[in-house]
mmCIF file of the N, C-alpha and C atoms, coordinates in Angstrom:
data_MODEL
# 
_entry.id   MODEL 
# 
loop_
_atom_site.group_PDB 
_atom_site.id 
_atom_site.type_symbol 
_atom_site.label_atom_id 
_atom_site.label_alt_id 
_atom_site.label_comp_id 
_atom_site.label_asym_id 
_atom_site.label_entity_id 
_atom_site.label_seq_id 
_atom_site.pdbx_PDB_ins_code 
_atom_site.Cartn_x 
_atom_site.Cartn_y 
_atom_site.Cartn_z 
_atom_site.occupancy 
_atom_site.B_iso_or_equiv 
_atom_site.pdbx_formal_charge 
_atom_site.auth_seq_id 
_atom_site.auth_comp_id 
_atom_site.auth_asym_id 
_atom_site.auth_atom_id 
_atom_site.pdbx_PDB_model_num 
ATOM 1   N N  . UNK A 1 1  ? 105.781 124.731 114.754 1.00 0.00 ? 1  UNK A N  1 
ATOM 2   C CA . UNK A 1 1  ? 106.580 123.665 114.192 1.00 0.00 ? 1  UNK A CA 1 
ATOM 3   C C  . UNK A 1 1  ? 107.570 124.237 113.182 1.00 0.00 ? 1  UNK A C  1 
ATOM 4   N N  . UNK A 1 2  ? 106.919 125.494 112.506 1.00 0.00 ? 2  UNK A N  1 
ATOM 5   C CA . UNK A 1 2  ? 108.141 125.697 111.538 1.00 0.00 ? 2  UNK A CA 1 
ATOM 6   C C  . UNK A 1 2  ? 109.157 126.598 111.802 1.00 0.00 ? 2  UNK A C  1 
ATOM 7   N N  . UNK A 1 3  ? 108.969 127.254 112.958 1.00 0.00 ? 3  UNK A N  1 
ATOM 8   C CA . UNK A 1 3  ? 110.111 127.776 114.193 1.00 0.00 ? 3  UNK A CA 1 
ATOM 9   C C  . UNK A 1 3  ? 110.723 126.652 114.612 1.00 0.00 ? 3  UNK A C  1 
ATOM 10  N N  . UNK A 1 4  ? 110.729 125.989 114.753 1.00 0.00 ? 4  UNK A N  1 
ATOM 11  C CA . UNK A 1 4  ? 111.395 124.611 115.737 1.00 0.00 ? 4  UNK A CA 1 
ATOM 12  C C  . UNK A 1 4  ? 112.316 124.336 114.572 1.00 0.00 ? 4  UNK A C  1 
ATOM 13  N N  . UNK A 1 5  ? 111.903 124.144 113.432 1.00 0.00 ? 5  UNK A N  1 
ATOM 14  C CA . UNK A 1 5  ? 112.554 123.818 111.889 1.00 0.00 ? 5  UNK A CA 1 
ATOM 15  C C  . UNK A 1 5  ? 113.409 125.071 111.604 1.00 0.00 ? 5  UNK A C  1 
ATOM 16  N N  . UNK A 1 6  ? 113.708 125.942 111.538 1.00 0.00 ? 6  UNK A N  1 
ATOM 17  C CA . UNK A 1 6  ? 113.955 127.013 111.343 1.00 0.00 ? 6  UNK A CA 1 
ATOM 18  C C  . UNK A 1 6  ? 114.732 127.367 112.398 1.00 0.00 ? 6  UNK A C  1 
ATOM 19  N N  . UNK A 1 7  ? 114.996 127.316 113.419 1.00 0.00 ? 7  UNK A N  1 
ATOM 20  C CA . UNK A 1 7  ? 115.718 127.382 114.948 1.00 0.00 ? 7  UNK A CA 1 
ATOM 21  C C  . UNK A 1 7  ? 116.921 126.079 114.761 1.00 0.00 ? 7  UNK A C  1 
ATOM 22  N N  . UNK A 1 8  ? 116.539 125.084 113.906 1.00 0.00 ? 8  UNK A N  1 
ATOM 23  C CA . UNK A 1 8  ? 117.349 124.067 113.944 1.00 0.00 ? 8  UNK A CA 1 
ATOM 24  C C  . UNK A 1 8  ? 116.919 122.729 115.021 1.00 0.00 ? 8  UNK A C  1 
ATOM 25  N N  . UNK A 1 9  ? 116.077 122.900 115.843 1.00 0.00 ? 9  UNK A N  1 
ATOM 26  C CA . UNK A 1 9  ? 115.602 122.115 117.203 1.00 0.00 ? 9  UNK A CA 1 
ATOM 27  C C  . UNK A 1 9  ? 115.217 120.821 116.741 1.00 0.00 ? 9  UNK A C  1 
ATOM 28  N N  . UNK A 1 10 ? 114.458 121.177 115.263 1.00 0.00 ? 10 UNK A N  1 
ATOM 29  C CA . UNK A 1 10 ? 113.886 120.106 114.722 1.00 0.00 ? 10 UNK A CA 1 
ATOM 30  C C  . UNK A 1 10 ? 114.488 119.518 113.133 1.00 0.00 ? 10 UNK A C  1 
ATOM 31  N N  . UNK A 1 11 ? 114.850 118.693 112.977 1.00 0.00 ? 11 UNK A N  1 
ATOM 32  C CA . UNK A 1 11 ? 115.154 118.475 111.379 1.00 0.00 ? 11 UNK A CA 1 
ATOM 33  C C  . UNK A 1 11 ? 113.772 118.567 110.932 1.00 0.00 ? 11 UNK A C  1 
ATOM 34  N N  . UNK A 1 12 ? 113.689 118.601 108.923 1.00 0.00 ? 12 UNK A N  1 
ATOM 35  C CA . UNK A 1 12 ? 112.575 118.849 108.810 1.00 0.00 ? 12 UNK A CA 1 
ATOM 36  C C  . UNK A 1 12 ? 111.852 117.406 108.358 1.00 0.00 ? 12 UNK A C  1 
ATOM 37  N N  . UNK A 1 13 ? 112.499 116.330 108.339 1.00 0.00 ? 13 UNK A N  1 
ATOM 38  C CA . UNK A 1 13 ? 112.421 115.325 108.524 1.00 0.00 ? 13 UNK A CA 1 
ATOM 39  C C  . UNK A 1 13 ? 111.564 115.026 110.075 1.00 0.00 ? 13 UNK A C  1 
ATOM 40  N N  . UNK A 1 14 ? 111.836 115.202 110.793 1.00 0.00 ? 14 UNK A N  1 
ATOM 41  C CA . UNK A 1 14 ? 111.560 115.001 112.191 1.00 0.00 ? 14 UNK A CA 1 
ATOM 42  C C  . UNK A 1 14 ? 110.238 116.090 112.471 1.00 0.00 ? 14 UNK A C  1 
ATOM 43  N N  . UNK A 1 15 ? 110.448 117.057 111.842 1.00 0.00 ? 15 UNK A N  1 
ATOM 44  C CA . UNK A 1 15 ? 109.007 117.927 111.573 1.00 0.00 ? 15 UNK A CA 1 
ATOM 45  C C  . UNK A 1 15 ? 107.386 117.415 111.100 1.00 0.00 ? 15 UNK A C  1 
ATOM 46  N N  . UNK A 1 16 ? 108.045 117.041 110.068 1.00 0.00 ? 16 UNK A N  1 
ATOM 47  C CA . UNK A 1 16 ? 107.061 116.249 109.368 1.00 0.00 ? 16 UNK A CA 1 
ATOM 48  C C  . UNK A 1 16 ? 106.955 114.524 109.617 1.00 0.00 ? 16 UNK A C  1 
ATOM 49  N N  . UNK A 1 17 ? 107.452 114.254 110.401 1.00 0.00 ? 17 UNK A N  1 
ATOM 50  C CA . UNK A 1 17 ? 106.920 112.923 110.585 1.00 0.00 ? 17 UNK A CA 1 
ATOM 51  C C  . UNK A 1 17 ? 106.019 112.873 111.974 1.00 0.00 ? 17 UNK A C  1 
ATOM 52  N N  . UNK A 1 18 ? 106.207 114.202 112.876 1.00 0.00 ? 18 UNK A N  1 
ATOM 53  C CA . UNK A 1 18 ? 105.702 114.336 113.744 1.00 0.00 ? 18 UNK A CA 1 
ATOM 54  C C  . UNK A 1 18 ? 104.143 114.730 113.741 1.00 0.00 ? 18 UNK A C  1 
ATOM 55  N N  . UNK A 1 19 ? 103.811 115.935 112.376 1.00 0.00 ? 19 UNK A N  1 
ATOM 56  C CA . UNK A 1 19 ? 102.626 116.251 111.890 1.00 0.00 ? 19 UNK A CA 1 
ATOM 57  C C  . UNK A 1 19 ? 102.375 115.282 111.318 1.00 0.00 ? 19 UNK A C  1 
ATOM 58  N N  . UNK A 1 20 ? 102.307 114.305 110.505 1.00 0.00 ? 20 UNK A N  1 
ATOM 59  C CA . UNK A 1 20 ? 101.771 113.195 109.851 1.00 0.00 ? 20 UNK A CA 1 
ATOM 60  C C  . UNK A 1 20 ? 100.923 112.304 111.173 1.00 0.00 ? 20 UNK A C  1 
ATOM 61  N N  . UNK A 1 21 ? 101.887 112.217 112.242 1.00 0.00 ? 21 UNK A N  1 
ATOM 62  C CA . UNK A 1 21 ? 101.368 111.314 113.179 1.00 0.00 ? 21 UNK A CA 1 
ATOM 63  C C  . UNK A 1 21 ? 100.563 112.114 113.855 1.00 0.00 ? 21 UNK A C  1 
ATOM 64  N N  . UNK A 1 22 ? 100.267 113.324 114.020 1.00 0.00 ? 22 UNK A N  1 
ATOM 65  C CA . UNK A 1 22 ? 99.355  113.571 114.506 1.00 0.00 ? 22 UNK A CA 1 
ATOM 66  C C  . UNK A 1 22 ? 98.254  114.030 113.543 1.00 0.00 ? 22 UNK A C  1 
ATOM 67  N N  . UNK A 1 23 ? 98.434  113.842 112.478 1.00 0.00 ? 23 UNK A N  1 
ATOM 68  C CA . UNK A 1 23 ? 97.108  113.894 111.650 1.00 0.00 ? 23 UNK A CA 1 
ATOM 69  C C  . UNK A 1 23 ? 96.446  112.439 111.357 1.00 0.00 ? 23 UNK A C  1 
ATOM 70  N N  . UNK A 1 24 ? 97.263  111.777 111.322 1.00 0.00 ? 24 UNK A N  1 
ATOM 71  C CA . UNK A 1 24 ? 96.549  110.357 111.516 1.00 0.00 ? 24 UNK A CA 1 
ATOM 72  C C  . UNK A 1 24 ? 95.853  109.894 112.354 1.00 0.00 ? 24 UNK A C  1 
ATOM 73  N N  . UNK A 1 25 ? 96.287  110.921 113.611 1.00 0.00 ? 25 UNK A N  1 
ATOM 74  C CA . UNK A 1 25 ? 95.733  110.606 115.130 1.00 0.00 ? 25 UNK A CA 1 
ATOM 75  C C  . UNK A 1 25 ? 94.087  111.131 114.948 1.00 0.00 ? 25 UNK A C  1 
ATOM 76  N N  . UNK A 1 26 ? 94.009  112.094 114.141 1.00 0.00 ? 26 UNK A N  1 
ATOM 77  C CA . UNK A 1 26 ? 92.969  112.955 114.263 1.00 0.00 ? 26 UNK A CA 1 
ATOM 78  C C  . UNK A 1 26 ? 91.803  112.443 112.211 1.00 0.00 ? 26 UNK A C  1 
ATOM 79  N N  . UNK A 1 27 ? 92.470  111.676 111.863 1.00 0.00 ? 27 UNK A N  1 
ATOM 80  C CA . UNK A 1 27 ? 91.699  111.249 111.092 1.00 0.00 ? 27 UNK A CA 1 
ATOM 81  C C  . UNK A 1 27 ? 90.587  109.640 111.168 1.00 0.00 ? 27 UNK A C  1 
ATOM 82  N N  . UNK A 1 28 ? 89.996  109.294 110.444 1.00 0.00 ? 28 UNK A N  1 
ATOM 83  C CA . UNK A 1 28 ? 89.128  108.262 110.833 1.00 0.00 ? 28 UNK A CA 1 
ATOM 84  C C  . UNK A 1 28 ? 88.286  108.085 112.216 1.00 0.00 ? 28 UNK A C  1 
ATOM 85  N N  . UNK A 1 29 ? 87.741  109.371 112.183 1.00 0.00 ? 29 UNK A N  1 
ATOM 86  C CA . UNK A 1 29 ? 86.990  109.945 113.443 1.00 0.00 ? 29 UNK A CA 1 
ATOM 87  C C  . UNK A 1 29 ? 85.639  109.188 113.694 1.00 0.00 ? 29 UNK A C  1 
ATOM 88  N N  . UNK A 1 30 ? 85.003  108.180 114.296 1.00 0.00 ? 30 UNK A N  1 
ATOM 89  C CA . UNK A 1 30 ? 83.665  108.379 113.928 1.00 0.00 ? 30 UNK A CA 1 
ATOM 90  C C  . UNK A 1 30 ? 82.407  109.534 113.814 1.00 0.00 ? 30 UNK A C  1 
ATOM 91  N N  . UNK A 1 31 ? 82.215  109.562 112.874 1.00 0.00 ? 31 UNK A N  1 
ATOM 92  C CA . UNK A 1 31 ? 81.083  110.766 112.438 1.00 0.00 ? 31 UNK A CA 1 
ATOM 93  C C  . UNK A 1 31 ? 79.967  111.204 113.371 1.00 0.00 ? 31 UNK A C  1 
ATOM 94  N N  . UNK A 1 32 ? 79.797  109.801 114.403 1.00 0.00 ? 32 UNK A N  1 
ATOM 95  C CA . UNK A 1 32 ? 78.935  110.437 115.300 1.00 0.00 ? 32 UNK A CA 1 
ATOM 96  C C  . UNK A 1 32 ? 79.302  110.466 116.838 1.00 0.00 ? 32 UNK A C  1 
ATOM 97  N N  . UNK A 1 33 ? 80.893  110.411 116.613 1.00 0.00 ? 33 UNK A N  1 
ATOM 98  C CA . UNK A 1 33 ? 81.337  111.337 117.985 1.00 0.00 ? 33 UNK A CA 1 
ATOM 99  C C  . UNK A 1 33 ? 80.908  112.498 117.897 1.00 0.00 ? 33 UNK A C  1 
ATOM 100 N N  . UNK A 1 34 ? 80.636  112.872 119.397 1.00 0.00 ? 34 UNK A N  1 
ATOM 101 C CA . UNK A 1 34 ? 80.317  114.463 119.479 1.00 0.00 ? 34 UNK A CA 1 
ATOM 102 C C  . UNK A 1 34 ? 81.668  115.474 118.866 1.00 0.00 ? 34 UNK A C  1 
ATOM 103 N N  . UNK A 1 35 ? 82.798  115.424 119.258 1.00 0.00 ? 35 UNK A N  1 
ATOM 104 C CA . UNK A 1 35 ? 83.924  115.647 118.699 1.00 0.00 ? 35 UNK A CA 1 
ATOM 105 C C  . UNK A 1 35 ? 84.517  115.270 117.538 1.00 0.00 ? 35 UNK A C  1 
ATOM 106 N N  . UNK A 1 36 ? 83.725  114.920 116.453 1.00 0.00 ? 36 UNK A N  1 
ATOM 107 C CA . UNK A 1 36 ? 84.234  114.818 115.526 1.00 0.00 ? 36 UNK A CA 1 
ATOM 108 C C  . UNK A 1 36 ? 84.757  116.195 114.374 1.00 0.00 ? 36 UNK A C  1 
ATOM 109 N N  . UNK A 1 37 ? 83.838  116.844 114.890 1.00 0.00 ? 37 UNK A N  1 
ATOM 110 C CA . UNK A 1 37 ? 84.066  118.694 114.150 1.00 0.00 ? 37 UNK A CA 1 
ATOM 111 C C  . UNK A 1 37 ? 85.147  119.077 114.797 1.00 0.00 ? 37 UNK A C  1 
ATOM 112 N N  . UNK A 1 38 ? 85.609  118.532 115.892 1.00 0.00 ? 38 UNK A N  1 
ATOM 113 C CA . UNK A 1 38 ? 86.650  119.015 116.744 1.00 0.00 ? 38 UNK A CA 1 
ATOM 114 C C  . UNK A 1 38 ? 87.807  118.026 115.600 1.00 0.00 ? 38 UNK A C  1 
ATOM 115 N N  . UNK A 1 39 ? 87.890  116.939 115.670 1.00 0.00 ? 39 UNK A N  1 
ATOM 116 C CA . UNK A 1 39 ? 88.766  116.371 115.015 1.00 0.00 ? 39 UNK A CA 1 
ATOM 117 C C  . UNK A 1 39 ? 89.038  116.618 113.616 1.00 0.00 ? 39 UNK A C  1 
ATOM 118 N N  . UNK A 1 40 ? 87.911  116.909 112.660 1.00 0.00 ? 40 UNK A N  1 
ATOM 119 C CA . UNK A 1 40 ? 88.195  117.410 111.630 1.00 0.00 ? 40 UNK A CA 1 
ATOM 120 C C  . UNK A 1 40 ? 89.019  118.841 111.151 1.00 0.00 ? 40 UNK A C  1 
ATOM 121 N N  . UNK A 1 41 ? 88.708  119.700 112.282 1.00 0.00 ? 41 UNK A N  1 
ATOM 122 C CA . UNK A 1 41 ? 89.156  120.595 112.018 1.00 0.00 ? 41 UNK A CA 1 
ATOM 123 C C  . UNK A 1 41 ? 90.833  120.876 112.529 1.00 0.00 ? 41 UNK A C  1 
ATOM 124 N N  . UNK A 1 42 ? 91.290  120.063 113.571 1.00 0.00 ? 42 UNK A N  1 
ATOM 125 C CA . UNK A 1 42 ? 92.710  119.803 113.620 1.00 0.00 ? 42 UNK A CA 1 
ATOM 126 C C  . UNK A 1 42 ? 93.235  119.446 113.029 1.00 0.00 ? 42 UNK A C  1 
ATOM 127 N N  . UNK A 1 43 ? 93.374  118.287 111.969 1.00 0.00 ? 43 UNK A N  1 
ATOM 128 C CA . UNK A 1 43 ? 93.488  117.457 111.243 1.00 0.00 ? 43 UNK A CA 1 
ATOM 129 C C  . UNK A 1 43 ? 93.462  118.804 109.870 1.00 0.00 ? 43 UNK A C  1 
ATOM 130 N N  . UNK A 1 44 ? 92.422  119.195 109.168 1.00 0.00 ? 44 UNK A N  1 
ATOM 131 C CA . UNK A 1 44 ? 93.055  120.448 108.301 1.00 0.00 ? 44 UNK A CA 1 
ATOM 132 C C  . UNK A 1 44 ? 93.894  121.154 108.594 1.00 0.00 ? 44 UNK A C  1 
ATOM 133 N N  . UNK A 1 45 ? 93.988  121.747 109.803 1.00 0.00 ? 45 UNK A N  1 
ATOM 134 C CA . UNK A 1 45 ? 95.302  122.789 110.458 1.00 0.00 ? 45 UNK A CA 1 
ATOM 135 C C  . UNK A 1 45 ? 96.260  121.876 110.036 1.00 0.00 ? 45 UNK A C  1 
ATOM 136 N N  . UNK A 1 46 ? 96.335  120.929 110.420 1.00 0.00 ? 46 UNK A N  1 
ATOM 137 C CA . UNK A 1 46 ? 97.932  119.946 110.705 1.00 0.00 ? 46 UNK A CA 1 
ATOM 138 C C  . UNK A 1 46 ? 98.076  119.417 109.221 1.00 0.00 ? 46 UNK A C  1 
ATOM 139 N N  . UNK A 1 47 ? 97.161  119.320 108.347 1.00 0.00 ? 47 UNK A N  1 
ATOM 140 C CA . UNK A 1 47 ? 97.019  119.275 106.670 1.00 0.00 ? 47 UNK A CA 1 
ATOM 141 C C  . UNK A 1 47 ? 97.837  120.242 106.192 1.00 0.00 ? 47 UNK A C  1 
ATOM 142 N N  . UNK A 1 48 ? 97.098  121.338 106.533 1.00 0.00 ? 48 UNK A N  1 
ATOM 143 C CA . UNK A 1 48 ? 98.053  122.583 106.063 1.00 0.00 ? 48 UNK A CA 1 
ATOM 144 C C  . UNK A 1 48 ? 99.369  123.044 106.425 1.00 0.00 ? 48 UNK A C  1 
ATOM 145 N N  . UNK A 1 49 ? 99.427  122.502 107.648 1.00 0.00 ? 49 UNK A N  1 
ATOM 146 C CA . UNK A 1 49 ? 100.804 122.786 108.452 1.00 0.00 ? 49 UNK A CA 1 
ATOM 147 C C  . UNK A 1 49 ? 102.124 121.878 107.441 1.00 0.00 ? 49 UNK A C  1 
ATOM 148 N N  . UNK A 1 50 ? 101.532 120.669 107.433 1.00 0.00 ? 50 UNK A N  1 
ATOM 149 C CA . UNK A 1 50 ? 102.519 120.001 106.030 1.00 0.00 ? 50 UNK A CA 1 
ATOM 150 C C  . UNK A 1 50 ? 103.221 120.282 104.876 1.00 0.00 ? 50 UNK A C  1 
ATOM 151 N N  . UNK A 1 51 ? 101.726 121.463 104.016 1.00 0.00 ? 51 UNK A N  1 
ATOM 152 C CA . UNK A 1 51 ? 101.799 121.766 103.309 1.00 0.00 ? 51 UNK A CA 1 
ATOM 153 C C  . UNK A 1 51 ? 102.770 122.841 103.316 1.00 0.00 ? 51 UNK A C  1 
ATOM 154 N N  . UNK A 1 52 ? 103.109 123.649 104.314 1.00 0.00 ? 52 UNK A N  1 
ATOM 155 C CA . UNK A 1 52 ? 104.388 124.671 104.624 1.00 0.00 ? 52 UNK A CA 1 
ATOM 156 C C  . UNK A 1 52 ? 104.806 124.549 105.100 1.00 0.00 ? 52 UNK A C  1 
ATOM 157 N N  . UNK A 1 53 ? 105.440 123.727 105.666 1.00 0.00 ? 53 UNK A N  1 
ATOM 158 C CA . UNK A 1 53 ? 106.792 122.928 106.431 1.00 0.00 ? 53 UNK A CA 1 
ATOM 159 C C  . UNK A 1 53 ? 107.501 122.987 105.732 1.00 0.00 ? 53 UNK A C  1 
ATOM 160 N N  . UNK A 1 54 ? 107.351 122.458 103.976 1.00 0.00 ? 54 UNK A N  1 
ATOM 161 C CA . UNK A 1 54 ? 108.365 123.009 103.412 1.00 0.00 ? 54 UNK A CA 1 
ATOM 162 C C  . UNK A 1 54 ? 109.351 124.223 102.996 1.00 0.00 ? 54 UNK A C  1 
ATOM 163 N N  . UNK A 1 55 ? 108.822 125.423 103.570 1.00 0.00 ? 55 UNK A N  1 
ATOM 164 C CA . UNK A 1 55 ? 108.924 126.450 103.017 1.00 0.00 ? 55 UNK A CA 1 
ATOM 165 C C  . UNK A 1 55 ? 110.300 127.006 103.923 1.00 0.00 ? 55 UNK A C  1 
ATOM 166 N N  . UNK A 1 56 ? 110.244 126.125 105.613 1.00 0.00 ? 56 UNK A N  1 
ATOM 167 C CA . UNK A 1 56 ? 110.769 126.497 106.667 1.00 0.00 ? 56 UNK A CA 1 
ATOM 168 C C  . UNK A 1 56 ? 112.294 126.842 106.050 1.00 0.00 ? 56 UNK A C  1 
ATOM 169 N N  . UNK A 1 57 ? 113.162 127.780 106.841 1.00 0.00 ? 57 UNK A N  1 
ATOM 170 C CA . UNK A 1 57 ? 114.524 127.545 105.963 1.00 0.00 ? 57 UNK A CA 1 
ATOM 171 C C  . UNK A 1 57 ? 115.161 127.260 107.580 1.00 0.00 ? 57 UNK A C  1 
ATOM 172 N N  . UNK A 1 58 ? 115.990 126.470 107.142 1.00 0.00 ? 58 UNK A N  1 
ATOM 173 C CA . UNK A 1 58 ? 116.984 125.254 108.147 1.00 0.00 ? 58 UNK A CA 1 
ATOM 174 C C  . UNK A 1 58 ? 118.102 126.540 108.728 1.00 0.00 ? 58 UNK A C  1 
ATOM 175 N N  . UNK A 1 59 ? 118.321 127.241 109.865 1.00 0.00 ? 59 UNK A N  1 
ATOM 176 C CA . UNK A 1 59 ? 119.578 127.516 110.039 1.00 0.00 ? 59 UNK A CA 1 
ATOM 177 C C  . UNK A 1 59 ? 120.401 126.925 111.371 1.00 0.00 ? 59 UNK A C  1 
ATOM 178 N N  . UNK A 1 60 ? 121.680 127.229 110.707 1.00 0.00 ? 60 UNK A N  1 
ATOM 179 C CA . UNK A 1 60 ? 122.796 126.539 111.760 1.00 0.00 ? 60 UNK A CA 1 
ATOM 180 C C  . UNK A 1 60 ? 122.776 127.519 112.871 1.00 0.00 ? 60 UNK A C  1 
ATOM 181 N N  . UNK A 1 61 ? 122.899 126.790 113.947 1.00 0.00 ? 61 UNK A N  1 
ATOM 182 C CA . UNK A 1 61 ? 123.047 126.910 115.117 1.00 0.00 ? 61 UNK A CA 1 
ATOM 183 C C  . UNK A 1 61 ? 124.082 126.678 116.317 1.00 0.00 ? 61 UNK A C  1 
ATOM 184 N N  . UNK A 1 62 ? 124.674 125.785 115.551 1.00 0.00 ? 62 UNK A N  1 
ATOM 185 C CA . UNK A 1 62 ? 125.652 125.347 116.169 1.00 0.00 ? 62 UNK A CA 1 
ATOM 186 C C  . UNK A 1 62 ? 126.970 126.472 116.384 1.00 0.00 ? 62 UNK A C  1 
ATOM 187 N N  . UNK A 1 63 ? 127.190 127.224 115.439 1.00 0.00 ? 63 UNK A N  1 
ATOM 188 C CA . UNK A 1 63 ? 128.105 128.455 115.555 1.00 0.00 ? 63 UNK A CA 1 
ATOM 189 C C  . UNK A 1 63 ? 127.966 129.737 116.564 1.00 0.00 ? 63 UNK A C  1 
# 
C-alpha cells in the first residue's frame, strides 16, 4: 500500500480509507470463531500499516 502511495497510483487519502475499511472488516470478530486469531492478527498488520502510511512520500508521475 505504501508503494501504491509513493508510485502515485494511490492518493494517500485513498490509501488510508482503504486500510480503515479493511480493518473494520476484520474487527468485532466473534471470540469463538475458529478464525478469530486469524482476524486479530490482520487487523494489527492493517493497524500498523496506518500507522506508516504516513511516512509514504507522494511522487509525481505524471512527467
Amino acid at each position: 500500500m505504501i508503494a501504491l502511495v509513493e508510485k502515485g497510483i494511490l492518493s494517500l487519502e485513498e490509501a488510508r480509507g482503504a486500510l480503515e475499511d479493511a480493518a473494520a472488516a476484520h474487527q468485532n470478530i466473534d471470540t469463538l470463531n475458529d478464525q478469530a486469531a486469524v482476524h486479530q492478527s490482520a487487523g494489527l498488520i492493517i493497524e500498523r500499516l496506518l500507522t506508516q502510511i504516513g511516512a509514504a512520500k507522494p511522487t509525481d508521475n505524471l512527467g
